[in-house]
ROMIFI-110040 format. One record per atom (N, C-alpha, C): residue number from 1; atom name; x, y, z. Coordinates in Angstrom, 2 decimals. Example, Ala and Ser with C-alpha at 12.3 -4.5 7.8 and 13.67 -1.06 7.14 Angstrom:
<atoms>
+------+------+---------+---------+---------+
! resi ! name !       X !       Y !       Z !
+------+------+---------+---------+---------+
!    1 !    N !   13.19 !   -5.69 !    7.80 !
!    1 !   CA !   12.30 !   -4.50 !    7.80 !
!    1 !    C !   13.20 !   -3.30 !    7.80 !
!    2 !    N !   12.85 !   -2.25 !    7.08 !
!    2 !   CA !   13.67 !   -1.06 !    7.14 !
!    2 !    C !   12.90 !    0.03 !    7.87 !
+------+------+---------+---------+---------+
</atoms>
This chain:
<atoms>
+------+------+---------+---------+---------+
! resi ! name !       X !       Y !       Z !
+------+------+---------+---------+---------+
!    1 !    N !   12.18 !  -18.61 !    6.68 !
!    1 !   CA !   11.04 !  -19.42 !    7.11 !
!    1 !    C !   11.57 !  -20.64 !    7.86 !
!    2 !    N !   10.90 !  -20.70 !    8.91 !
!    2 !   CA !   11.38 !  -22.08 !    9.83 !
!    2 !    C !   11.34 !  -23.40 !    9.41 !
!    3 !    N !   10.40 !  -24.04 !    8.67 !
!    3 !   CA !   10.30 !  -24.89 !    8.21 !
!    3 !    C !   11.00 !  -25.09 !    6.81 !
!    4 !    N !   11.15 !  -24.51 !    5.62 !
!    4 !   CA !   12.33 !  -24.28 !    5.17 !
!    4 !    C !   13.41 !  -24.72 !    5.83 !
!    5 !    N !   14.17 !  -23.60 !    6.91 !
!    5 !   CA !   15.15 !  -24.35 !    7.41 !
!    5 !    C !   15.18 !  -25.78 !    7.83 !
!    6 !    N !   14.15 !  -26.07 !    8.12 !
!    6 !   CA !   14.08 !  -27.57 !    8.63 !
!    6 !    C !   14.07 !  -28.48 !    7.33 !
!    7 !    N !   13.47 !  -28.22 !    6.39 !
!    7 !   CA !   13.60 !  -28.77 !    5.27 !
!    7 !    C !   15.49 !  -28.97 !    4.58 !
!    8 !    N !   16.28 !  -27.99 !    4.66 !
!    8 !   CA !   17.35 !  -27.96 !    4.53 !
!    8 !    C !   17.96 !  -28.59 !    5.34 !
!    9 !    N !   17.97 !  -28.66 !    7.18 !
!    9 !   CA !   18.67 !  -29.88 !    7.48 !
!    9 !    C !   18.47 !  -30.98 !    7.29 !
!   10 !    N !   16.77 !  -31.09 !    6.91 !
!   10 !   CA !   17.15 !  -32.84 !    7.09 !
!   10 !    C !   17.60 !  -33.22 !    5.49 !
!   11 !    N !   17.67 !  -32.52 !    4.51 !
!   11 !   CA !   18.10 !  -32.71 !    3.31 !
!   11 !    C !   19.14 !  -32.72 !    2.72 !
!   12 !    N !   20.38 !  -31.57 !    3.78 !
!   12 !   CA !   21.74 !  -31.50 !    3.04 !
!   12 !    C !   22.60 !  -32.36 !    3.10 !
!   13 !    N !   23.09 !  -33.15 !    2.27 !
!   13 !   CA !   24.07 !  -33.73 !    2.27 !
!   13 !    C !   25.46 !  -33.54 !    2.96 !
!   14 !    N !   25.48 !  -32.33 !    2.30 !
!   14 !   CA !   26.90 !  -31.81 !    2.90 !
!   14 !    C !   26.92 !  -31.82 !    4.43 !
!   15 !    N !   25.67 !  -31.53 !    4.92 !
!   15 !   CA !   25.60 !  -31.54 !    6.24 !
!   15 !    C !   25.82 !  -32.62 !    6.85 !
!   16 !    N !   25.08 !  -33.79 !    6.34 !
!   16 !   CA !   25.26 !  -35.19 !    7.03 !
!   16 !    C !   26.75 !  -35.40 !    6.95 !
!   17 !    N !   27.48 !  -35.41 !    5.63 !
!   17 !   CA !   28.42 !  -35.72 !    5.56 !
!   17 !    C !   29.69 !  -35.16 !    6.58 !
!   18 !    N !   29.44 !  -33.79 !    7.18 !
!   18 !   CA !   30.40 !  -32.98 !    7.68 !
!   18 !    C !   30.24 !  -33.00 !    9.41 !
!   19 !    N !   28.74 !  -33.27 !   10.01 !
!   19 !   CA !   28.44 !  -33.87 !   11.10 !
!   19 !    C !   27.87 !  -32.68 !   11.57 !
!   20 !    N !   27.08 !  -31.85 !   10.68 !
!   20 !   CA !   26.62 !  -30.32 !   11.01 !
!   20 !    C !   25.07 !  -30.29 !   11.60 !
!   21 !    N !   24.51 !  -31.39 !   11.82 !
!   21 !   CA !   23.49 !  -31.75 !   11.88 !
!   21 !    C !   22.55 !  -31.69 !   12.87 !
!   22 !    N !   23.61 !  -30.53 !   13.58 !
!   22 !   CA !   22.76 !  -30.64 !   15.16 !
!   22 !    C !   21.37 !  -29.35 !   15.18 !
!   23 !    N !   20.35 !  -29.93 !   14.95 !
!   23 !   CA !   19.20 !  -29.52 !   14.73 !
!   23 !    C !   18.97 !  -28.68 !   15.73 !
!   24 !    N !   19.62 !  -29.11 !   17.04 !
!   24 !   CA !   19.23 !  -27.91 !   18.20 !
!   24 !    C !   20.10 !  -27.07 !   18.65 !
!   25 !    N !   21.14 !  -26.93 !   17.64 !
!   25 !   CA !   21.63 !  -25.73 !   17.71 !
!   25 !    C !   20.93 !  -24.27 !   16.61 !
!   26 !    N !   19.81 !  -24.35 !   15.60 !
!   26 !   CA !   20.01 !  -23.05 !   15.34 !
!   26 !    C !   18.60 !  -22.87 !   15.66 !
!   27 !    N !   17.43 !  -23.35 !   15.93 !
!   27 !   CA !   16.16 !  -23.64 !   16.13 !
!   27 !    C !   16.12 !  -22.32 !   17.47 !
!   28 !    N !   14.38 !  -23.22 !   17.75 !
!   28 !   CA !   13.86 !  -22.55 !   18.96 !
!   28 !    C !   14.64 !  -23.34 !   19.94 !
!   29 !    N !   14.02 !  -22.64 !   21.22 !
!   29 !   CA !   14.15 !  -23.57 !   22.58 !
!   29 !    C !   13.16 !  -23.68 !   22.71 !
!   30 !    N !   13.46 !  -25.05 !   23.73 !
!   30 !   CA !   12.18 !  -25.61 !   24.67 !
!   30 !    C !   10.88 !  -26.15 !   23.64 !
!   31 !    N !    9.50 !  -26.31 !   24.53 !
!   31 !   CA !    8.46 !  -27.29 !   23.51 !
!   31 !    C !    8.38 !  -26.30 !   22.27 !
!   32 !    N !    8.61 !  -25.16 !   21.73 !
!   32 !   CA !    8.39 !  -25.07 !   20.66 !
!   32 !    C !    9.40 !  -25.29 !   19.53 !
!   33 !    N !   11.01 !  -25.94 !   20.12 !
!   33 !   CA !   11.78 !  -26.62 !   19.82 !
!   33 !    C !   11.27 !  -28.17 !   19.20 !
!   34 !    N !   10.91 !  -28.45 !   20.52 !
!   34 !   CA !   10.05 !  -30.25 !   19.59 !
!   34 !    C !    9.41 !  -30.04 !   19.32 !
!   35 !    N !    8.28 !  -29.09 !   19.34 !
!   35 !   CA !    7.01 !  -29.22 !   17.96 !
!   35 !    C !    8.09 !  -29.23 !   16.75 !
!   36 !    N !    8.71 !  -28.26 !   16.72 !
!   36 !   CA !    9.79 !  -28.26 !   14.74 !
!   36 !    C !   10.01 !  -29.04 !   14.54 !
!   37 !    N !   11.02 !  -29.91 !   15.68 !
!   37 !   CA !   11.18 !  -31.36 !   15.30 !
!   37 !    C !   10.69 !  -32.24 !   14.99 !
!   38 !    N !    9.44 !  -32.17 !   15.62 !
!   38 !   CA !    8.62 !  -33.38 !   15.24 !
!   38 !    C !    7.78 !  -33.09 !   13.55 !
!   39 !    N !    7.68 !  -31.62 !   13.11 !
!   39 !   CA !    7.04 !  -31.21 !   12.29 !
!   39 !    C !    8.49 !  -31.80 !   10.91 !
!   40 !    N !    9.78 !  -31.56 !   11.48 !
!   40 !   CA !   10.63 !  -31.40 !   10.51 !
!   40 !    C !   10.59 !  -33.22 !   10.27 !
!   41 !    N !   10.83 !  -34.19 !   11.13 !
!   41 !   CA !   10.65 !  -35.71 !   11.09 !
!   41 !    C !    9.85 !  -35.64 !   10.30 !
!   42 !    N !    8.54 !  -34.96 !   10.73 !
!   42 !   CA !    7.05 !  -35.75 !    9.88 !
!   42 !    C !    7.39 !  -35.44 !    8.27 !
!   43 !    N !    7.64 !  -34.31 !    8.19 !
!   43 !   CA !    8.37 !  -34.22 !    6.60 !
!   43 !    C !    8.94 !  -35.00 !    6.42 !
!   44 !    N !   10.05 !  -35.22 !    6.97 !
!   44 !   CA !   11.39 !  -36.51 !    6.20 !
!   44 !    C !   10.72 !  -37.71 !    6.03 !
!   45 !    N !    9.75 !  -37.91 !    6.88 !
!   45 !   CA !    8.86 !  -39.14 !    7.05 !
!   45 !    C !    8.17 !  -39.80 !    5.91 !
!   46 !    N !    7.47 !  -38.30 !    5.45 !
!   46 !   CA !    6.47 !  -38.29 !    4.62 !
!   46 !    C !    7.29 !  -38.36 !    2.94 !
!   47 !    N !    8.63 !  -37.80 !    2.98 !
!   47 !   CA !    9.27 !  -37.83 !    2.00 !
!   47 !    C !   10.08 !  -39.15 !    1.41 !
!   48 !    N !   10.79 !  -39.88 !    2.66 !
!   48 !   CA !   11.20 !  -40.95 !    2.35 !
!   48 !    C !    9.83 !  -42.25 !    2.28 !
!   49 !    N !    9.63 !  -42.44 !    0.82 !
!   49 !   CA !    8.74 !  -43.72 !    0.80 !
!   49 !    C !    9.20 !  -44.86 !    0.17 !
!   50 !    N !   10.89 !  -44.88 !   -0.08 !
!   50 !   CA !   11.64 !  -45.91 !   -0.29 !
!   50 !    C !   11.98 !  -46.63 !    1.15 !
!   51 !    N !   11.78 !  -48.13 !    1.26 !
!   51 !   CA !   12.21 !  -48.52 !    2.51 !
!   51 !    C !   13.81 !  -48.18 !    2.71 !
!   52 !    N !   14.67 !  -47.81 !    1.63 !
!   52 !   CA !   16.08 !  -47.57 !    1.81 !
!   52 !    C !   16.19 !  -45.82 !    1.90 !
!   53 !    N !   15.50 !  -45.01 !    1.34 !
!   53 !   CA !   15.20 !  -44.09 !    2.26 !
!   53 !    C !   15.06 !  -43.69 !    3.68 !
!   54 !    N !   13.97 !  -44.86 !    4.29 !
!   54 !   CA !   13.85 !  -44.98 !    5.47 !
!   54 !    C !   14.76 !  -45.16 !    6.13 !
!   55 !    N !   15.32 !  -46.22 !    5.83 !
!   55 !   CA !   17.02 !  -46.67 !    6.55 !
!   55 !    C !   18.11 !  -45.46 !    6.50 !
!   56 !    N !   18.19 !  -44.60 !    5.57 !
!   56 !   CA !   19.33 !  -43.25 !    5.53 !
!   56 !    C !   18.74 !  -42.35 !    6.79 !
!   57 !    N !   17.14 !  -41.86 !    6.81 !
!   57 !   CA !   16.86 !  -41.41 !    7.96 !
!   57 !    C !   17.54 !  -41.54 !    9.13 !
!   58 !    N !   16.32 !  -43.33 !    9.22 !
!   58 !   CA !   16.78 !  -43.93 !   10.86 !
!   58 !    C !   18.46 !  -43.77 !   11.20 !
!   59 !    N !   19.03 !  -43.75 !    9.88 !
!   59 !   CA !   20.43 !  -44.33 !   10.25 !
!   59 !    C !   21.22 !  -42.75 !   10.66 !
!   60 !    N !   20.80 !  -41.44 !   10.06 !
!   60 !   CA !   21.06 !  -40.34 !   10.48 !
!   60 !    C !   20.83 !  -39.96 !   11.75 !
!   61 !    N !   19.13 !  -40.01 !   12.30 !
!   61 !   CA !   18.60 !  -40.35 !   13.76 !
!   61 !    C !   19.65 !  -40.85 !   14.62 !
!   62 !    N !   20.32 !  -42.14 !   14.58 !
!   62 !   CA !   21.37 !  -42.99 !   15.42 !
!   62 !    C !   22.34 !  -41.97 !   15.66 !
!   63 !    N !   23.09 !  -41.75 !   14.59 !
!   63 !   CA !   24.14 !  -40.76 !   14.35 !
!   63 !    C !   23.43 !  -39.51 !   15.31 !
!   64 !    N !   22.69 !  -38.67 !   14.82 !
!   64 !   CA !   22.13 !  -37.73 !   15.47 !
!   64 !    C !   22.76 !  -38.13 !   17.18 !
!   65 !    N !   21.80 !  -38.70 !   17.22 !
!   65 !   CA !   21.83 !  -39.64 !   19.18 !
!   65 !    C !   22.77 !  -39.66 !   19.42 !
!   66 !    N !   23.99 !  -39.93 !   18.87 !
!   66 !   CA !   25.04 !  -40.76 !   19.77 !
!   66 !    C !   26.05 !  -39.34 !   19.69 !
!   67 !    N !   25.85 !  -38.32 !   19.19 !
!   67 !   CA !   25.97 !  -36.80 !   18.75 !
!   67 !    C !   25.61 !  -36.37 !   19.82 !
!   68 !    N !   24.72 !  -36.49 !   20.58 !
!   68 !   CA !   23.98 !  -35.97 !   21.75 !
!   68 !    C !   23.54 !  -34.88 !   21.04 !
!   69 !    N !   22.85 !  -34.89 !   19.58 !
!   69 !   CA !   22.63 !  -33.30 !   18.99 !
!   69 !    C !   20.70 !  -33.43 !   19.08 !
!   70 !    N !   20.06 !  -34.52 !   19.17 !
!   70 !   CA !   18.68 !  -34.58 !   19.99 !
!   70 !    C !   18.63 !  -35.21 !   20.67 !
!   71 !    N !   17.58 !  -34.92 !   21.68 !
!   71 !   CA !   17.08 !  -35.62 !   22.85 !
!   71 !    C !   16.29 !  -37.09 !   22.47 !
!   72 !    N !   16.98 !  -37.85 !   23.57 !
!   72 !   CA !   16.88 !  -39.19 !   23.83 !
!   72 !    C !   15.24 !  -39.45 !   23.37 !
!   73 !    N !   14.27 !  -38.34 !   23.93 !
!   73 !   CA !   13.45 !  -39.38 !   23.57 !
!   73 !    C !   12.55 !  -38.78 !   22.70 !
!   74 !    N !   12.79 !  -37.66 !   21.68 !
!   74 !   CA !   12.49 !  -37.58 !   20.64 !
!   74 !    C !   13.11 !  -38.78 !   19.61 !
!   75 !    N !   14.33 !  -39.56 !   19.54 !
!   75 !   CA !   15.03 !  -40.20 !   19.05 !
!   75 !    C !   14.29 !  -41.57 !   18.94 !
!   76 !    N !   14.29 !  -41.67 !   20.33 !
!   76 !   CA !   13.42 !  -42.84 !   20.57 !
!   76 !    C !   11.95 !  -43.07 !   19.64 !
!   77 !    N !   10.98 !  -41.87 !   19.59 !
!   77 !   CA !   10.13 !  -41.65 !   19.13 !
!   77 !    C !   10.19 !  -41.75 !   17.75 !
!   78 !    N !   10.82 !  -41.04 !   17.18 !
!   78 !   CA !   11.32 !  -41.34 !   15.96 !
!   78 !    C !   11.31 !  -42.24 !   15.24 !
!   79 !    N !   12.02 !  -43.03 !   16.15 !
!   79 !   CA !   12.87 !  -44.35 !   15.20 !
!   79 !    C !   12.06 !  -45.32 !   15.48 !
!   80 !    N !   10.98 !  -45.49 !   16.34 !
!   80 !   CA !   10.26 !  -46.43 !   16.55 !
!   80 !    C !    8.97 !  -45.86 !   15.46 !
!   81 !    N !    8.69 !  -44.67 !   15.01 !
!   81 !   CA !    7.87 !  -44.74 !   13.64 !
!   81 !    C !    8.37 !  -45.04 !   12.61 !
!   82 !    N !    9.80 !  -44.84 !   12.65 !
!   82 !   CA !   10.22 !  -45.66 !   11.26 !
!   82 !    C !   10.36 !  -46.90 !   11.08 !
!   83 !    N !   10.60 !  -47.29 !   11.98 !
!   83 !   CA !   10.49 !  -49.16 !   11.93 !
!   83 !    C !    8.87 !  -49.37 !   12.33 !
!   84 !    N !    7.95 !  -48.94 !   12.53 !
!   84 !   CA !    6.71 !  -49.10 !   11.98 !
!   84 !    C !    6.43 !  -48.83 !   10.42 !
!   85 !    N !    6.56 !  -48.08 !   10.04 !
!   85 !   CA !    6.18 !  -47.31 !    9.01 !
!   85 !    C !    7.45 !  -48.82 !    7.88 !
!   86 !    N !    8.31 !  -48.86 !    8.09 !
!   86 !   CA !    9.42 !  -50.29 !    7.37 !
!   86 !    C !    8.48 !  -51.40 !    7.76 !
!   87 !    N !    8.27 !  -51.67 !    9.07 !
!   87 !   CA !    7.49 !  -53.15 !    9.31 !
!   87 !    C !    6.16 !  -53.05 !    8.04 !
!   88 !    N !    5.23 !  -52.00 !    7.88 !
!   88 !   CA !    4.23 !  -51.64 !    7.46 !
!   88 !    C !    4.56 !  -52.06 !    5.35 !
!   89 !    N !    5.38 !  -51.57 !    5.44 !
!   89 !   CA !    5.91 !  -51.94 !    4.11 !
!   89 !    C !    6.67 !  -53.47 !    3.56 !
!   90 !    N !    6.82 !  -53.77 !    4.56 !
!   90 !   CA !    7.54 !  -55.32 !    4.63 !
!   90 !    C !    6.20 !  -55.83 !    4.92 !
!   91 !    N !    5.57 !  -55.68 !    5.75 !
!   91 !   CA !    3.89 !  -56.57 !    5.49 !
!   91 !    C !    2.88 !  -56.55 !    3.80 !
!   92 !    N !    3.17 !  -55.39 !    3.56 !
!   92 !   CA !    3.16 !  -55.38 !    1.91 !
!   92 !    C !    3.00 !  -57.04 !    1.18 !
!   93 !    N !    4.46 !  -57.08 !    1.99 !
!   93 !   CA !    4.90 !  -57.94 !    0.88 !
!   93 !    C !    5.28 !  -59.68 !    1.36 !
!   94 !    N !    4.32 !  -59.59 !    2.20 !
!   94 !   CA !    3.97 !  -60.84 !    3.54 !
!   94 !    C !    4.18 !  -61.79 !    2.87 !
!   95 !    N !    4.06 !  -62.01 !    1.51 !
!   95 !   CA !    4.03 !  -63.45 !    0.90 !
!   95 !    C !    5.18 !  -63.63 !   -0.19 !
!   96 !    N !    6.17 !  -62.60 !    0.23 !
!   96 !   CA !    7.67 !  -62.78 !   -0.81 !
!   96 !    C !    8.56 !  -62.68 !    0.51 !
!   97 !    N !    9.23 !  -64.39 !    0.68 !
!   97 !   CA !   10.06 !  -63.93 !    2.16 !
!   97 !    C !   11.37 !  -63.51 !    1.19 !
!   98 !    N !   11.99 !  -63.40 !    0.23 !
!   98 !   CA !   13.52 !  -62.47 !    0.12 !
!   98 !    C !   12.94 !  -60.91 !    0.34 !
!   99 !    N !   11.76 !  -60.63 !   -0.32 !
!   99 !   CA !   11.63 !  -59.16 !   -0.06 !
!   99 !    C !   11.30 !  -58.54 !    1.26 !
!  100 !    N !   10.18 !  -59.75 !    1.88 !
!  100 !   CA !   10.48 !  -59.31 !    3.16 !
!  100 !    C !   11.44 !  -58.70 !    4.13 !
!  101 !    N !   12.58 !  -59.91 !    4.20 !
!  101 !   CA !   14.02 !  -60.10 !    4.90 !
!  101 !    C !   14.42 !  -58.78 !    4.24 !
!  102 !    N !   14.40 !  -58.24 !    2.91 !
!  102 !   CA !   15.65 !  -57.29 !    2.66 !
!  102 !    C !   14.96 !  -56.05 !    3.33 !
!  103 !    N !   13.55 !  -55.65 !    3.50 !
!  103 !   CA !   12.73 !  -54.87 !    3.54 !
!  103 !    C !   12.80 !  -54.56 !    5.03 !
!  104 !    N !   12.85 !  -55.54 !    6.13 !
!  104 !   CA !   12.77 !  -55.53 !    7.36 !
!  104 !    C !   14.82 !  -55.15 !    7.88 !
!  105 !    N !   15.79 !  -55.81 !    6.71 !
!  105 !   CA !   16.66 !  -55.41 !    7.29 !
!  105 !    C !   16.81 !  -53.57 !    7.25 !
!  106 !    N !   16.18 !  -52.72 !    6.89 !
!  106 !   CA !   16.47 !  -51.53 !    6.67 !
!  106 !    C !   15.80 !  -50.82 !    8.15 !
!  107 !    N !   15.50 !  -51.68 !    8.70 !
!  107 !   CA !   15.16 !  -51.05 !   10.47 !
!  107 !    C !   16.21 !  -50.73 !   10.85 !
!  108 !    N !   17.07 !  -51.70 !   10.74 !
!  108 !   CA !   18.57 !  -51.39 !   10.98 !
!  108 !    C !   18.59 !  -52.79 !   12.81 !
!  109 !    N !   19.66 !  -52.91 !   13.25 !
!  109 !   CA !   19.86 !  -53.60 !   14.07 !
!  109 !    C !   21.00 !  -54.83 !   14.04 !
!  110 !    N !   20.65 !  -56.02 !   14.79 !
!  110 !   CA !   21.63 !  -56.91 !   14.67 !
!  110 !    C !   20.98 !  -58.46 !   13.99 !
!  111 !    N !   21.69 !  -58.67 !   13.62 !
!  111 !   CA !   21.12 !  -59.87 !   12.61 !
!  111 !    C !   20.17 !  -60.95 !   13.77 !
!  112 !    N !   20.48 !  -60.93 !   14.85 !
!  112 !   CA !   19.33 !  -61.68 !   15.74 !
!  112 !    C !   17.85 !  -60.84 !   16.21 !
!  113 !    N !   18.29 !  -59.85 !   15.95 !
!  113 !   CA !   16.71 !  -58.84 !   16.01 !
!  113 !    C !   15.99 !  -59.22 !   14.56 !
!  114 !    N !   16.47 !  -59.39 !   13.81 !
!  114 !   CA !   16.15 !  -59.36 !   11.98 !
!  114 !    C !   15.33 !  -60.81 !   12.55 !
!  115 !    N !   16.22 !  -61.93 !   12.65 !
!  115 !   CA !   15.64 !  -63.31 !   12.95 !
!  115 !    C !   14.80 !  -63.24 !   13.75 !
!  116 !    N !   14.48 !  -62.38 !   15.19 !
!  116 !   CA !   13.41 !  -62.26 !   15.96 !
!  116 !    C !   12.02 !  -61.24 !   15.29 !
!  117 !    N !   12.18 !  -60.22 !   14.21 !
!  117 !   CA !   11.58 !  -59.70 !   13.67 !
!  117 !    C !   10.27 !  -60.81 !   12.70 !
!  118 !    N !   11.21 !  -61.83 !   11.93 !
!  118 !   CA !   10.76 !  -62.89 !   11.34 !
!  118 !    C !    9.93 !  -63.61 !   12.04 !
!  119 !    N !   10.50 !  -64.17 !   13.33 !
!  119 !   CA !    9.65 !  -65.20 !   14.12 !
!  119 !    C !    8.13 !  -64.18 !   15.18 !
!  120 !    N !    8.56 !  -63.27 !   15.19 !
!  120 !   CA !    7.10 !  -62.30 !   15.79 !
!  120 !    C !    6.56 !  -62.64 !   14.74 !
!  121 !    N !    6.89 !  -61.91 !   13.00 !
!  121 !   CA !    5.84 !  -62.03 !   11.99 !
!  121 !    C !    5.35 !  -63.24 !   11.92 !
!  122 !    N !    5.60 !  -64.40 !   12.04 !
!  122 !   CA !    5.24 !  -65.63 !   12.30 !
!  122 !    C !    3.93 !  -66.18 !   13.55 !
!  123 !    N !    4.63 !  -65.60 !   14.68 !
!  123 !   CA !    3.70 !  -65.77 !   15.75 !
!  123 !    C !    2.58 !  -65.50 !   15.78 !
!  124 !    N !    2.46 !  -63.74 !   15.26 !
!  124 !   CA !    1.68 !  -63.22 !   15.38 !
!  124 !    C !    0.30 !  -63.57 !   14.18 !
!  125 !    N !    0.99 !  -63.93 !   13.40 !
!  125 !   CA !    0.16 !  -65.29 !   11.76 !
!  125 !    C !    0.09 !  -63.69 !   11.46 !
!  126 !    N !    1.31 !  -63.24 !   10.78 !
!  126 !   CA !    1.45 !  -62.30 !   10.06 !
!  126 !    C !    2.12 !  -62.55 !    8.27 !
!  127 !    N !    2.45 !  -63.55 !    8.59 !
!  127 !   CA !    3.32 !  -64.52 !    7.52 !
!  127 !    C !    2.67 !  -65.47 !    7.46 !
!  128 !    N !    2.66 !  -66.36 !    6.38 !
!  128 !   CA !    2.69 !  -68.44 !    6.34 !
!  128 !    C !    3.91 !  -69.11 !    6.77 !
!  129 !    N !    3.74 !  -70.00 !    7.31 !
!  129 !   CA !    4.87 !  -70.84 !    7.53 !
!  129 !    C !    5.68 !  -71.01 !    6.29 !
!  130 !    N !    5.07 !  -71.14 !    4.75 !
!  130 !   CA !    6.09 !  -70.90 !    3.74 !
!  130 !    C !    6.99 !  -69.90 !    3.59 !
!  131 !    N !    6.39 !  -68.85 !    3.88 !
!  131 !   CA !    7.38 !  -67.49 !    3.94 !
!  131 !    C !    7.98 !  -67.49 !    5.85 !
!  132 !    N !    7.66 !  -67.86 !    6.68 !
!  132 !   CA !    8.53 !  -67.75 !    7.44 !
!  132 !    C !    9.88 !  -68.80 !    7.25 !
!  133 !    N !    9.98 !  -70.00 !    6.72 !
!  133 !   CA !   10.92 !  -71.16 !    6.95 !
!  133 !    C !   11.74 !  -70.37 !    5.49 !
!  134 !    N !   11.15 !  -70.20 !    4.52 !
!  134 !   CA !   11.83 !  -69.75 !    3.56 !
!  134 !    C !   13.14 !  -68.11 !    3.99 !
!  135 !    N !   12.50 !  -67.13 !    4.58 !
!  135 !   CA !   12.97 !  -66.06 !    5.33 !
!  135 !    C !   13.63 !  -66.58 !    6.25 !
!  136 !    N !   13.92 !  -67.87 !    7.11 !
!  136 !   CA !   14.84 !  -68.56 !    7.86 !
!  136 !    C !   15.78 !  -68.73 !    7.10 !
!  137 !    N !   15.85 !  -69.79 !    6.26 !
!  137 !   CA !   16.64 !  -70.35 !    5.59 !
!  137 !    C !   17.53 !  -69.06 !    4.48 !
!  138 !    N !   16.77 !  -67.85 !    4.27 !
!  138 !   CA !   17.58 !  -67.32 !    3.37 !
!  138 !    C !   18.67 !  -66.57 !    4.48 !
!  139 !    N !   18.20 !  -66.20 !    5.85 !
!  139 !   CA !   18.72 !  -65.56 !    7.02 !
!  139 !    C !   20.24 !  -66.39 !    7.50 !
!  140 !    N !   19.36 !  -67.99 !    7.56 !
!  140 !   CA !   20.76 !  -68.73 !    7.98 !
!  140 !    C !   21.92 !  -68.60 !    7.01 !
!  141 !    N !   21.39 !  -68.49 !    5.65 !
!  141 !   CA !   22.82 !  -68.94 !    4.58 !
!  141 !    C !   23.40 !  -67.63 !    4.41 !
!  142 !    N !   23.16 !  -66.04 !    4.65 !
!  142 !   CA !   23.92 !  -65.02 !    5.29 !
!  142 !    C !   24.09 !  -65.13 !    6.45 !
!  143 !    N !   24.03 !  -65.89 !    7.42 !
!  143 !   CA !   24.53 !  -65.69 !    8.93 !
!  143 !    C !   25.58 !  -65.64 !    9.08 !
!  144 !    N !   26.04 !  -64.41 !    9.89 !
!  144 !   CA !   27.29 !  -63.90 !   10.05 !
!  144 !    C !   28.33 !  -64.89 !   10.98 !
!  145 !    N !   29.46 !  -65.40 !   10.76 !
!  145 !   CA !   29.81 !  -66.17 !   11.71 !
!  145 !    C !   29.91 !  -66.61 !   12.93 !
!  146 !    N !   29.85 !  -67.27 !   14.01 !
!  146 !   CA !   29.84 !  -66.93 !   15.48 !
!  146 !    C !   31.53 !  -66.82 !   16.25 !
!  147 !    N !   31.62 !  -66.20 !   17.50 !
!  147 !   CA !   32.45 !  -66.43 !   17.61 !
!  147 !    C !   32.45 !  -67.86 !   18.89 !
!  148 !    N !   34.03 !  -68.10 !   18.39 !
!  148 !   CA !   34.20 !  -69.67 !   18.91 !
!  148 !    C !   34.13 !  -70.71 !   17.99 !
!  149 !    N !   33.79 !  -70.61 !   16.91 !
!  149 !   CA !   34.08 !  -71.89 !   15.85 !
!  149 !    C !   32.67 !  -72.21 !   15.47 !
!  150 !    N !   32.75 !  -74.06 !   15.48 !
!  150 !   CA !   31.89 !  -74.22 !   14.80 !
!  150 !    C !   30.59 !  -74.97 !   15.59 !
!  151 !    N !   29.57 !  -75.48 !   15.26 !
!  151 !   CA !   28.52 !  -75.96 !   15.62 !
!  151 !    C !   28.00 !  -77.07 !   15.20 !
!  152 !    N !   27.93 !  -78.07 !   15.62 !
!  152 !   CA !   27.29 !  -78.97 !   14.94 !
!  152 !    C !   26.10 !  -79.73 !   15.37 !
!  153 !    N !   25.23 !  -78.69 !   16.25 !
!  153 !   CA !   23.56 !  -78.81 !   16.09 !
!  153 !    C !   23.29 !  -77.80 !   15.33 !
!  154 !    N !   21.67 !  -77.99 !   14.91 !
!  154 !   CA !   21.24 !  -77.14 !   13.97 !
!  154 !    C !   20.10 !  -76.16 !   15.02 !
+------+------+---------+---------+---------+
</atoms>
């Protein structure tokens, strides 16, 4: 059964681990190739409802991509529902900024997307200013070092 199989790649371990993961090698071709895919995502989708779940996905997706083992813009597609579907769950919790911050880091990215993630939720009066300055301040005191030394504006 096809979906079965699809259920087994996006599930095996061994697979992720070994880099066996190229979905478009045992499938169909062509659009009835991305319908599976998109049918086999919507499963993994629907299965991961841990935001750190989510993040093993997205973070397989990347891997996937840079594999050249799916197309660019199924990938694309993808990963921009999972960082909806993470944003969606980090709004949850709009009024706890540590859970926020840990919740939004599982999009995955670079610690200045995380800080720009914060200040949209802000803009957009998706947050309070208590939980945005608080989600600053917990962001700055993990901020990863810069390079070139030190700073002494704030």
């Amino acid at each position: 059964m096809d979906m079965q199989q699809g259920v087994e790649i996006v599930s095996t371990e061994e697979s992720k681990r070994d880099g066996n993961m190229a979905v478009s090698d045992e499938l169909c071709p062509g659009s009835r190739h991305e319908a599976l895919e998109r049918k086999i995502f919507g499963l993994a989708l629907a299965i991961a409802t841990e935001p750190s779940k989510l993040g093993q996905v997205r973070q397989m997706l990347v891997q996937l991509q840079e594999q050249r083992a799916i197309p660019e813009d199924f990938s694309t597609w993808a990963l921009g529902h999972i960082d909806e579907r993470v944003m969606s769950m980090a709004l949850a919790y709009a009024h706890d900024a540590e859970v926020l911050v840990q919740l939004l880091s599982f999009k995955g990215g670079t610690f200045a997307r995380l800080l720009q993630d914060i200040e949209d939720l802000y803009q957009q009066e998706q947050i309070s200013e208590r939980v945005y300055v608080k989600a600053k301040l917990l962001l700055r005191a993990h901020e990863p070092p810069e390079n070139g030394g030190c700073s002494s504006s704030t």
